[in-house]
TILO-102524 format. One record per residue (C-alpha): residue in one letter; x, y, z. Coordinates in nm, 3 decimals. Layout:
R; a; X; Y; Z $
...
END
This chain:
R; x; 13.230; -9.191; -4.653 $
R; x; 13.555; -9.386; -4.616 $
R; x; 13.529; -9.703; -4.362 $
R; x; 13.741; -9.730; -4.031 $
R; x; 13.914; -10.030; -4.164 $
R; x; 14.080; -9.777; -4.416 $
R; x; 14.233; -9.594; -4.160 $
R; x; 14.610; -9.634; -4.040 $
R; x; 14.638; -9.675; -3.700 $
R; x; 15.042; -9.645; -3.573 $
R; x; 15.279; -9.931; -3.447 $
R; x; 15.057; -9.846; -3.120 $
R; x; 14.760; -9.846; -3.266 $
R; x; 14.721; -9.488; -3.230 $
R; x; 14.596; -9.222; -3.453 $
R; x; 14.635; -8.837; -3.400 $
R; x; 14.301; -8.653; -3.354 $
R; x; 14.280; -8.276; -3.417 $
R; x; 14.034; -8.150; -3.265 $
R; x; 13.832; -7.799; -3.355 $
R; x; 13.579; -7.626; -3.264 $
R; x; 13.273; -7.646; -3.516 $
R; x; 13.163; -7.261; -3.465 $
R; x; 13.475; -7.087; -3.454 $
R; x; 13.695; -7.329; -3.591 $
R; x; 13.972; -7.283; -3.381 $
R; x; 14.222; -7.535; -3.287 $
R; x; 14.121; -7.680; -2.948 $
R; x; 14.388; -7.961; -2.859 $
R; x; 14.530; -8.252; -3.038 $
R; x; 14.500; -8.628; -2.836 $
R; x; 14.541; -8.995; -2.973 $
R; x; 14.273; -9.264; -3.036 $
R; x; 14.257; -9.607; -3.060 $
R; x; 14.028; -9.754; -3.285 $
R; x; 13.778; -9.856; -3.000 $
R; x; 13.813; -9.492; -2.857 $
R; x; 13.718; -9.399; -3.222 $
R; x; 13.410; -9.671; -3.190 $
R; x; 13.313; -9.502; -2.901 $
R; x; 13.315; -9.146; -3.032 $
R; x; 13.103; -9.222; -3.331 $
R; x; 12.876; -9.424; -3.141 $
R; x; 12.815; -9.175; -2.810 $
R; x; 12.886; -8.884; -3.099 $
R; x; 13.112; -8.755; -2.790 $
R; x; 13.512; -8.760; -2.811 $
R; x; 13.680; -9.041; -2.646 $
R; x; 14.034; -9.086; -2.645 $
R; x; 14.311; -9.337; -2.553 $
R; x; 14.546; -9.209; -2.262 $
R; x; 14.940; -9.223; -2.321 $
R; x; 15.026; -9.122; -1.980 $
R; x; 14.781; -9.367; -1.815 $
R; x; 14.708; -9.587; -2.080 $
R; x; 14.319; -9.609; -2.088 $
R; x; 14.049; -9.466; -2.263 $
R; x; 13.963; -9.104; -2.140 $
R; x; 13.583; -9.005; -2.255 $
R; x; 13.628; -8.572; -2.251 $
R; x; 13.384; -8.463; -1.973 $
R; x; 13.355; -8.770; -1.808 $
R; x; 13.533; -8.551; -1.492 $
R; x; 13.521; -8.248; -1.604 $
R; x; 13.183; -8.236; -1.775 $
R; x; 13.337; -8.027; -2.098 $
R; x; 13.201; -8.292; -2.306 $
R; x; 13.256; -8.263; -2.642 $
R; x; 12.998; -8.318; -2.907 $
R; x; 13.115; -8.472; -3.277 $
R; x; 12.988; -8.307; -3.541 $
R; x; 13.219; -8.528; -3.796 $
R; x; 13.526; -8.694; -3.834 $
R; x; 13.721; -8.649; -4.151 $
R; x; 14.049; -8.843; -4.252 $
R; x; 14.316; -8.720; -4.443 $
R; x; 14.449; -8.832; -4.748 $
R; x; 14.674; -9.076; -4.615 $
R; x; 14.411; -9.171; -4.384 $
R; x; 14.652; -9.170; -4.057 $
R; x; 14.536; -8.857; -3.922 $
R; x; 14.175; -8.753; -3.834 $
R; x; 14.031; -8.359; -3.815 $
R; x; 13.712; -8.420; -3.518 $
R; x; 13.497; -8.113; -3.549 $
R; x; 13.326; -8.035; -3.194 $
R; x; 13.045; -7.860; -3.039 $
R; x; 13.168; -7.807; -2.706 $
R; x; 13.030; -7.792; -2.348 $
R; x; 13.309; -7.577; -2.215 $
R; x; 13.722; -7.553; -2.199 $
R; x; 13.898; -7.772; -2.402 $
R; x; 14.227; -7.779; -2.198 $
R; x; 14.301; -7.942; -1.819 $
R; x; 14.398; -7.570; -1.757 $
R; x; 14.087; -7.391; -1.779 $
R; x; 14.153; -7.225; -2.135 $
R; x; 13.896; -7.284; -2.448 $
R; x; 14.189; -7.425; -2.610 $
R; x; 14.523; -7.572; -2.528 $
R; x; 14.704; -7.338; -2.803 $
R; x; 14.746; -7.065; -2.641 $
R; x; 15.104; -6.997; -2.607 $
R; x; 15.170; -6.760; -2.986 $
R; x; 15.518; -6.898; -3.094 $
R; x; 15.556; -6.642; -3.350 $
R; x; 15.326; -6.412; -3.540 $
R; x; 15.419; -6.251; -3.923 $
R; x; 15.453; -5.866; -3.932 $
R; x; 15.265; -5.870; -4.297 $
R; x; 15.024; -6.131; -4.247 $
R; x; 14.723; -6.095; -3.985 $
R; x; 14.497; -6.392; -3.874 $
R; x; 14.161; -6.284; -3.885 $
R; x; 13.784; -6.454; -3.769 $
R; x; 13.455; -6.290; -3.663 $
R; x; 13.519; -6.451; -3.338 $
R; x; 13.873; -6.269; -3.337 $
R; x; 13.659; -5.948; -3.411 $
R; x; 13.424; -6.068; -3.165 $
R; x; 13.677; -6.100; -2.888 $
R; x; 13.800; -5.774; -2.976 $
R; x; 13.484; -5.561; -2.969 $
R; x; 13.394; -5.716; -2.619 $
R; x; 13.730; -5.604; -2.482 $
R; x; 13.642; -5.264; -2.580 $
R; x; 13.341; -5.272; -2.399 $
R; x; 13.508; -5.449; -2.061 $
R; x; 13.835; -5.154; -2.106 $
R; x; 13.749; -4.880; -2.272 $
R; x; 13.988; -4.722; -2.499 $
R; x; 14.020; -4.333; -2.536 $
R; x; 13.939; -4.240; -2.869 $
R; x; 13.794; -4.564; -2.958 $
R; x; 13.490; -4.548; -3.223 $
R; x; 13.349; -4.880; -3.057 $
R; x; 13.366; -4.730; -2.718 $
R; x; 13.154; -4.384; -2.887 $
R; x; 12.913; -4.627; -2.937 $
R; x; 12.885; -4.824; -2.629 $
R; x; 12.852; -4.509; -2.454 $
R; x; 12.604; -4.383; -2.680 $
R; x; 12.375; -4.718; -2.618 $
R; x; 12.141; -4.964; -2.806 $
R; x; 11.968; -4.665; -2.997 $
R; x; 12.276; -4.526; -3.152 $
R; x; 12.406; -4.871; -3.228 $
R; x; 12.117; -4.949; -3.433 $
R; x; 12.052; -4.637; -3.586 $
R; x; 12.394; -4.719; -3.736 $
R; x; 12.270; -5.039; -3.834 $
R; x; 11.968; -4.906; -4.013 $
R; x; 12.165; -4.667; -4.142 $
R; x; 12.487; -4.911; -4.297 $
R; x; 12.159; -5.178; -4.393 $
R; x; 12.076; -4.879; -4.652 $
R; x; 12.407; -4.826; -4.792 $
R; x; 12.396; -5.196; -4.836 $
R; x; 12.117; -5.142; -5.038 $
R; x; 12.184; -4.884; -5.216 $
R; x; 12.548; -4.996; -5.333 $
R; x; 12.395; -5.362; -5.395 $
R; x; 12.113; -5.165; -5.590 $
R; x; 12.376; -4.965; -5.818 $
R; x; 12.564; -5.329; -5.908 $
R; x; 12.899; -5.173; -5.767 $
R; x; 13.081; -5.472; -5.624 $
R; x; 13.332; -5.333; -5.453 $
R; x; 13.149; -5.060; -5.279 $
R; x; 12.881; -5.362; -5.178 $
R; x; 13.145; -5.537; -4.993 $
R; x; 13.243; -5.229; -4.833 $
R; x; 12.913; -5.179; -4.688 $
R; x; 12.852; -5.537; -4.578 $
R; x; 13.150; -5.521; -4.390 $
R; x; 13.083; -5.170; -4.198 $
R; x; 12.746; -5.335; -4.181 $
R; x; 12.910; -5.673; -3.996 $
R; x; 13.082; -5.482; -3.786 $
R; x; 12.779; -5.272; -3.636 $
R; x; 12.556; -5.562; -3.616 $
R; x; 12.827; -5.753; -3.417 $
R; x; 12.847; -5.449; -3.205 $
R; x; 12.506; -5.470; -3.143 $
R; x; 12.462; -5.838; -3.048 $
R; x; 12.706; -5.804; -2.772 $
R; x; 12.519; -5.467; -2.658 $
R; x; 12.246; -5.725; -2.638 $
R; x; 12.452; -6.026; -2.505 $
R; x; 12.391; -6.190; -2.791 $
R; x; 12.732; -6.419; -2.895 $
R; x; 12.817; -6.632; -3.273 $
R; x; 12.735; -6.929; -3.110 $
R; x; 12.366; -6.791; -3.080 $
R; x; 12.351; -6.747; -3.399 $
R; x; 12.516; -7.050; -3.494 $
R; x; 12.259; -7.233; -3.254 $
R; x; 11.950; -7.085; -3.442 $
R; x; 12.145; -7.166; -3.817 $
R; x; 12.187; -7.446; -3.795 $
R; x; 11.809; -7.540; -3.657 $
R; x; 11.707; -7.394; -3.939 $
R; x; 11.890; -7.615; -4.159 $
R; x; 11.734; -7.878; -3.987 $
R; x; 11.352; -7.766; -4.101 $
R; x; 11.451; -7.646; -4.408 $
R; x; 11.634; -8.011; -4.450 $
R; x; 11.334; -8.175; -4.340 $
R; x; 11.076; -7.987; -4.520 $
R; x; 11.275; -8.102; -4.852 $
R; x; 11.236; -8.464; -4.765 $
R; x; 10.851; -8.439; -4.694 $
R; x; 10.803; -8.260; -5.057 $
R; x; 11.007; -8.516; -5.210 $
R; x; 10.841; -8.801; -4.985 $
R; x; 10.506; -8.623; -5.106 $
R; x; 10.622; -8.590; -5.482 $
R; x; 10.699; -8.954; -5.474 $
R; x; 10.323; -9.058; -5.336 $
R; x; 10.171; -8.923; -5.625 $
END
C-alpha cells in the first residue's frame, strides 16, 4: 500500500479519478478529487469528489442517492492518477445512464469488445425483442425445462471432454455451457451481480474460516 502523501495532486490540487464499476468493470465516469475529498472517500468508503464547476466537495448520492461504494483505490505509476473501483447503488451519470460513456466514438471492424455483461445485455434483448430465427429466442419460447435440459446436457459434454484431457474441446464446452447457464439465470431473473453478491460472501467465510484455523494453529 502506497501512502496519500505519495500521491501528486495538480497545480489545483486536483487528481483525476476513474471510476469503474467493480462487477462489470466498465468505465462509469471520470471526476477530480482533492486530497480531503480523497480523505473522505476512504474514510465513508463512499466516493466524494471536489466540484470544478461549483467548487466544493460533491459526496455521489448525497442528492441523488446513487451512492457509490469503494471497493479500492489504486494509483498509477506516476502516482497522479487514481483507478476507484465501485459497487454502485444505481446510475453513474446526472443523465440517468449506468455510465457517462455512452456516446461510441469509433468501433474497429476486426476487433470486438467482449464481457459476460455484454453477452448478458445481449441475451436479455432477445428475450424483450424477439428475433426470427434466433436460437436464444427457440429457447425462451421453449421455457425453463428446455433451457436446463440444455444445461444438463452441455454440463456432460463438459465432462466428458474435461474427462478425455482434450483442451480445446473443454473450452468449447464451457463456453456453450456459459452461454446456456446465462440463458437460464435471466429465465429466472437471476443477473451477474447476484452472483457476484453471493461470491464474494463466500470469500468472506472462506477468508474468515482461514484466520480461525490459523488463530487455532497458533493456540496450540
Amino acid at each position: 500500500m502506497i501512502n496519500i502523501d505519495e500521491l501528486k495532486f495538480d497545480e489545483k490540487g486536483l487528481i483525476p479519478a476513474i471510476v469503474t464499476d467493480a462487477v462489470t468493470k466498465r468505465v462509469l465516469t471520470l471526476a477530480y478529487m482533492n486530497r480531503e475529498s480523497l480523505e473522505i472517500s476512504m474514510e465513508k468508503e463512499l466516493t466524494c469528489f471536489w466540484s470544478r464547476s461549483r467548487q466544493e466537495l460533491w459526496l455521489k448520492g448525497d442528492t441523488s442517492g446513487n451512492y457509490q461504494h469503494i471497493v479500492s483505490i489504486t494509483a498509477d505509476c506516476d502516482r497522479d492518477a487514481l483507478v476507484v473501483m465501485v459497487e454502485p447503488d444505481g446510475p453513474a451519470c446526472h443523465l440517468g445512464t449506468d455510465s457517462c460513456f455512452e456516446y461510441p466514438l469509433y468501433q474497429s471492424e476486426k476487433r470486438h469488445e467482449f464481457s459476460l455483461q455484454g453477452l448478458m445485455d445481449l441475451i436479455e434483448d432477445r428475450k424483450e425483442h424477439p428475433k426470427e430465427g434466433s436460437y436464444t429466442n427457440y429457447l425462451f419460447d421453449k421455457g425453463m425445462d428446455k433451457i436446463l435440459k440444455k444445461v444438463g446436457e452441455e454440463s456432460t459434454e463438459v465432462i466428458i471432454a474435461a474427462k478425455d484431457e482434450d483442451r480445446a474441446e473443454t473450452i468449447y464446452e464451457v463456453a456453450d455451457l456459459a452461454y446456456h447457464i446465462l440463458v437460464m439465470m435471466i429465465e429466472a431473473g437471476i443477473s451477474l451481480e447476484d452472483i457476484h453478491r453471493e461470491l464474494t460472501s463466500r470469500h468472506v467465510i472462506d477468508h474468515k474460516v482461514k484466520q480461525e484455523k490459523m488463530t487455532a494453529q497458533t493456540a496450540e
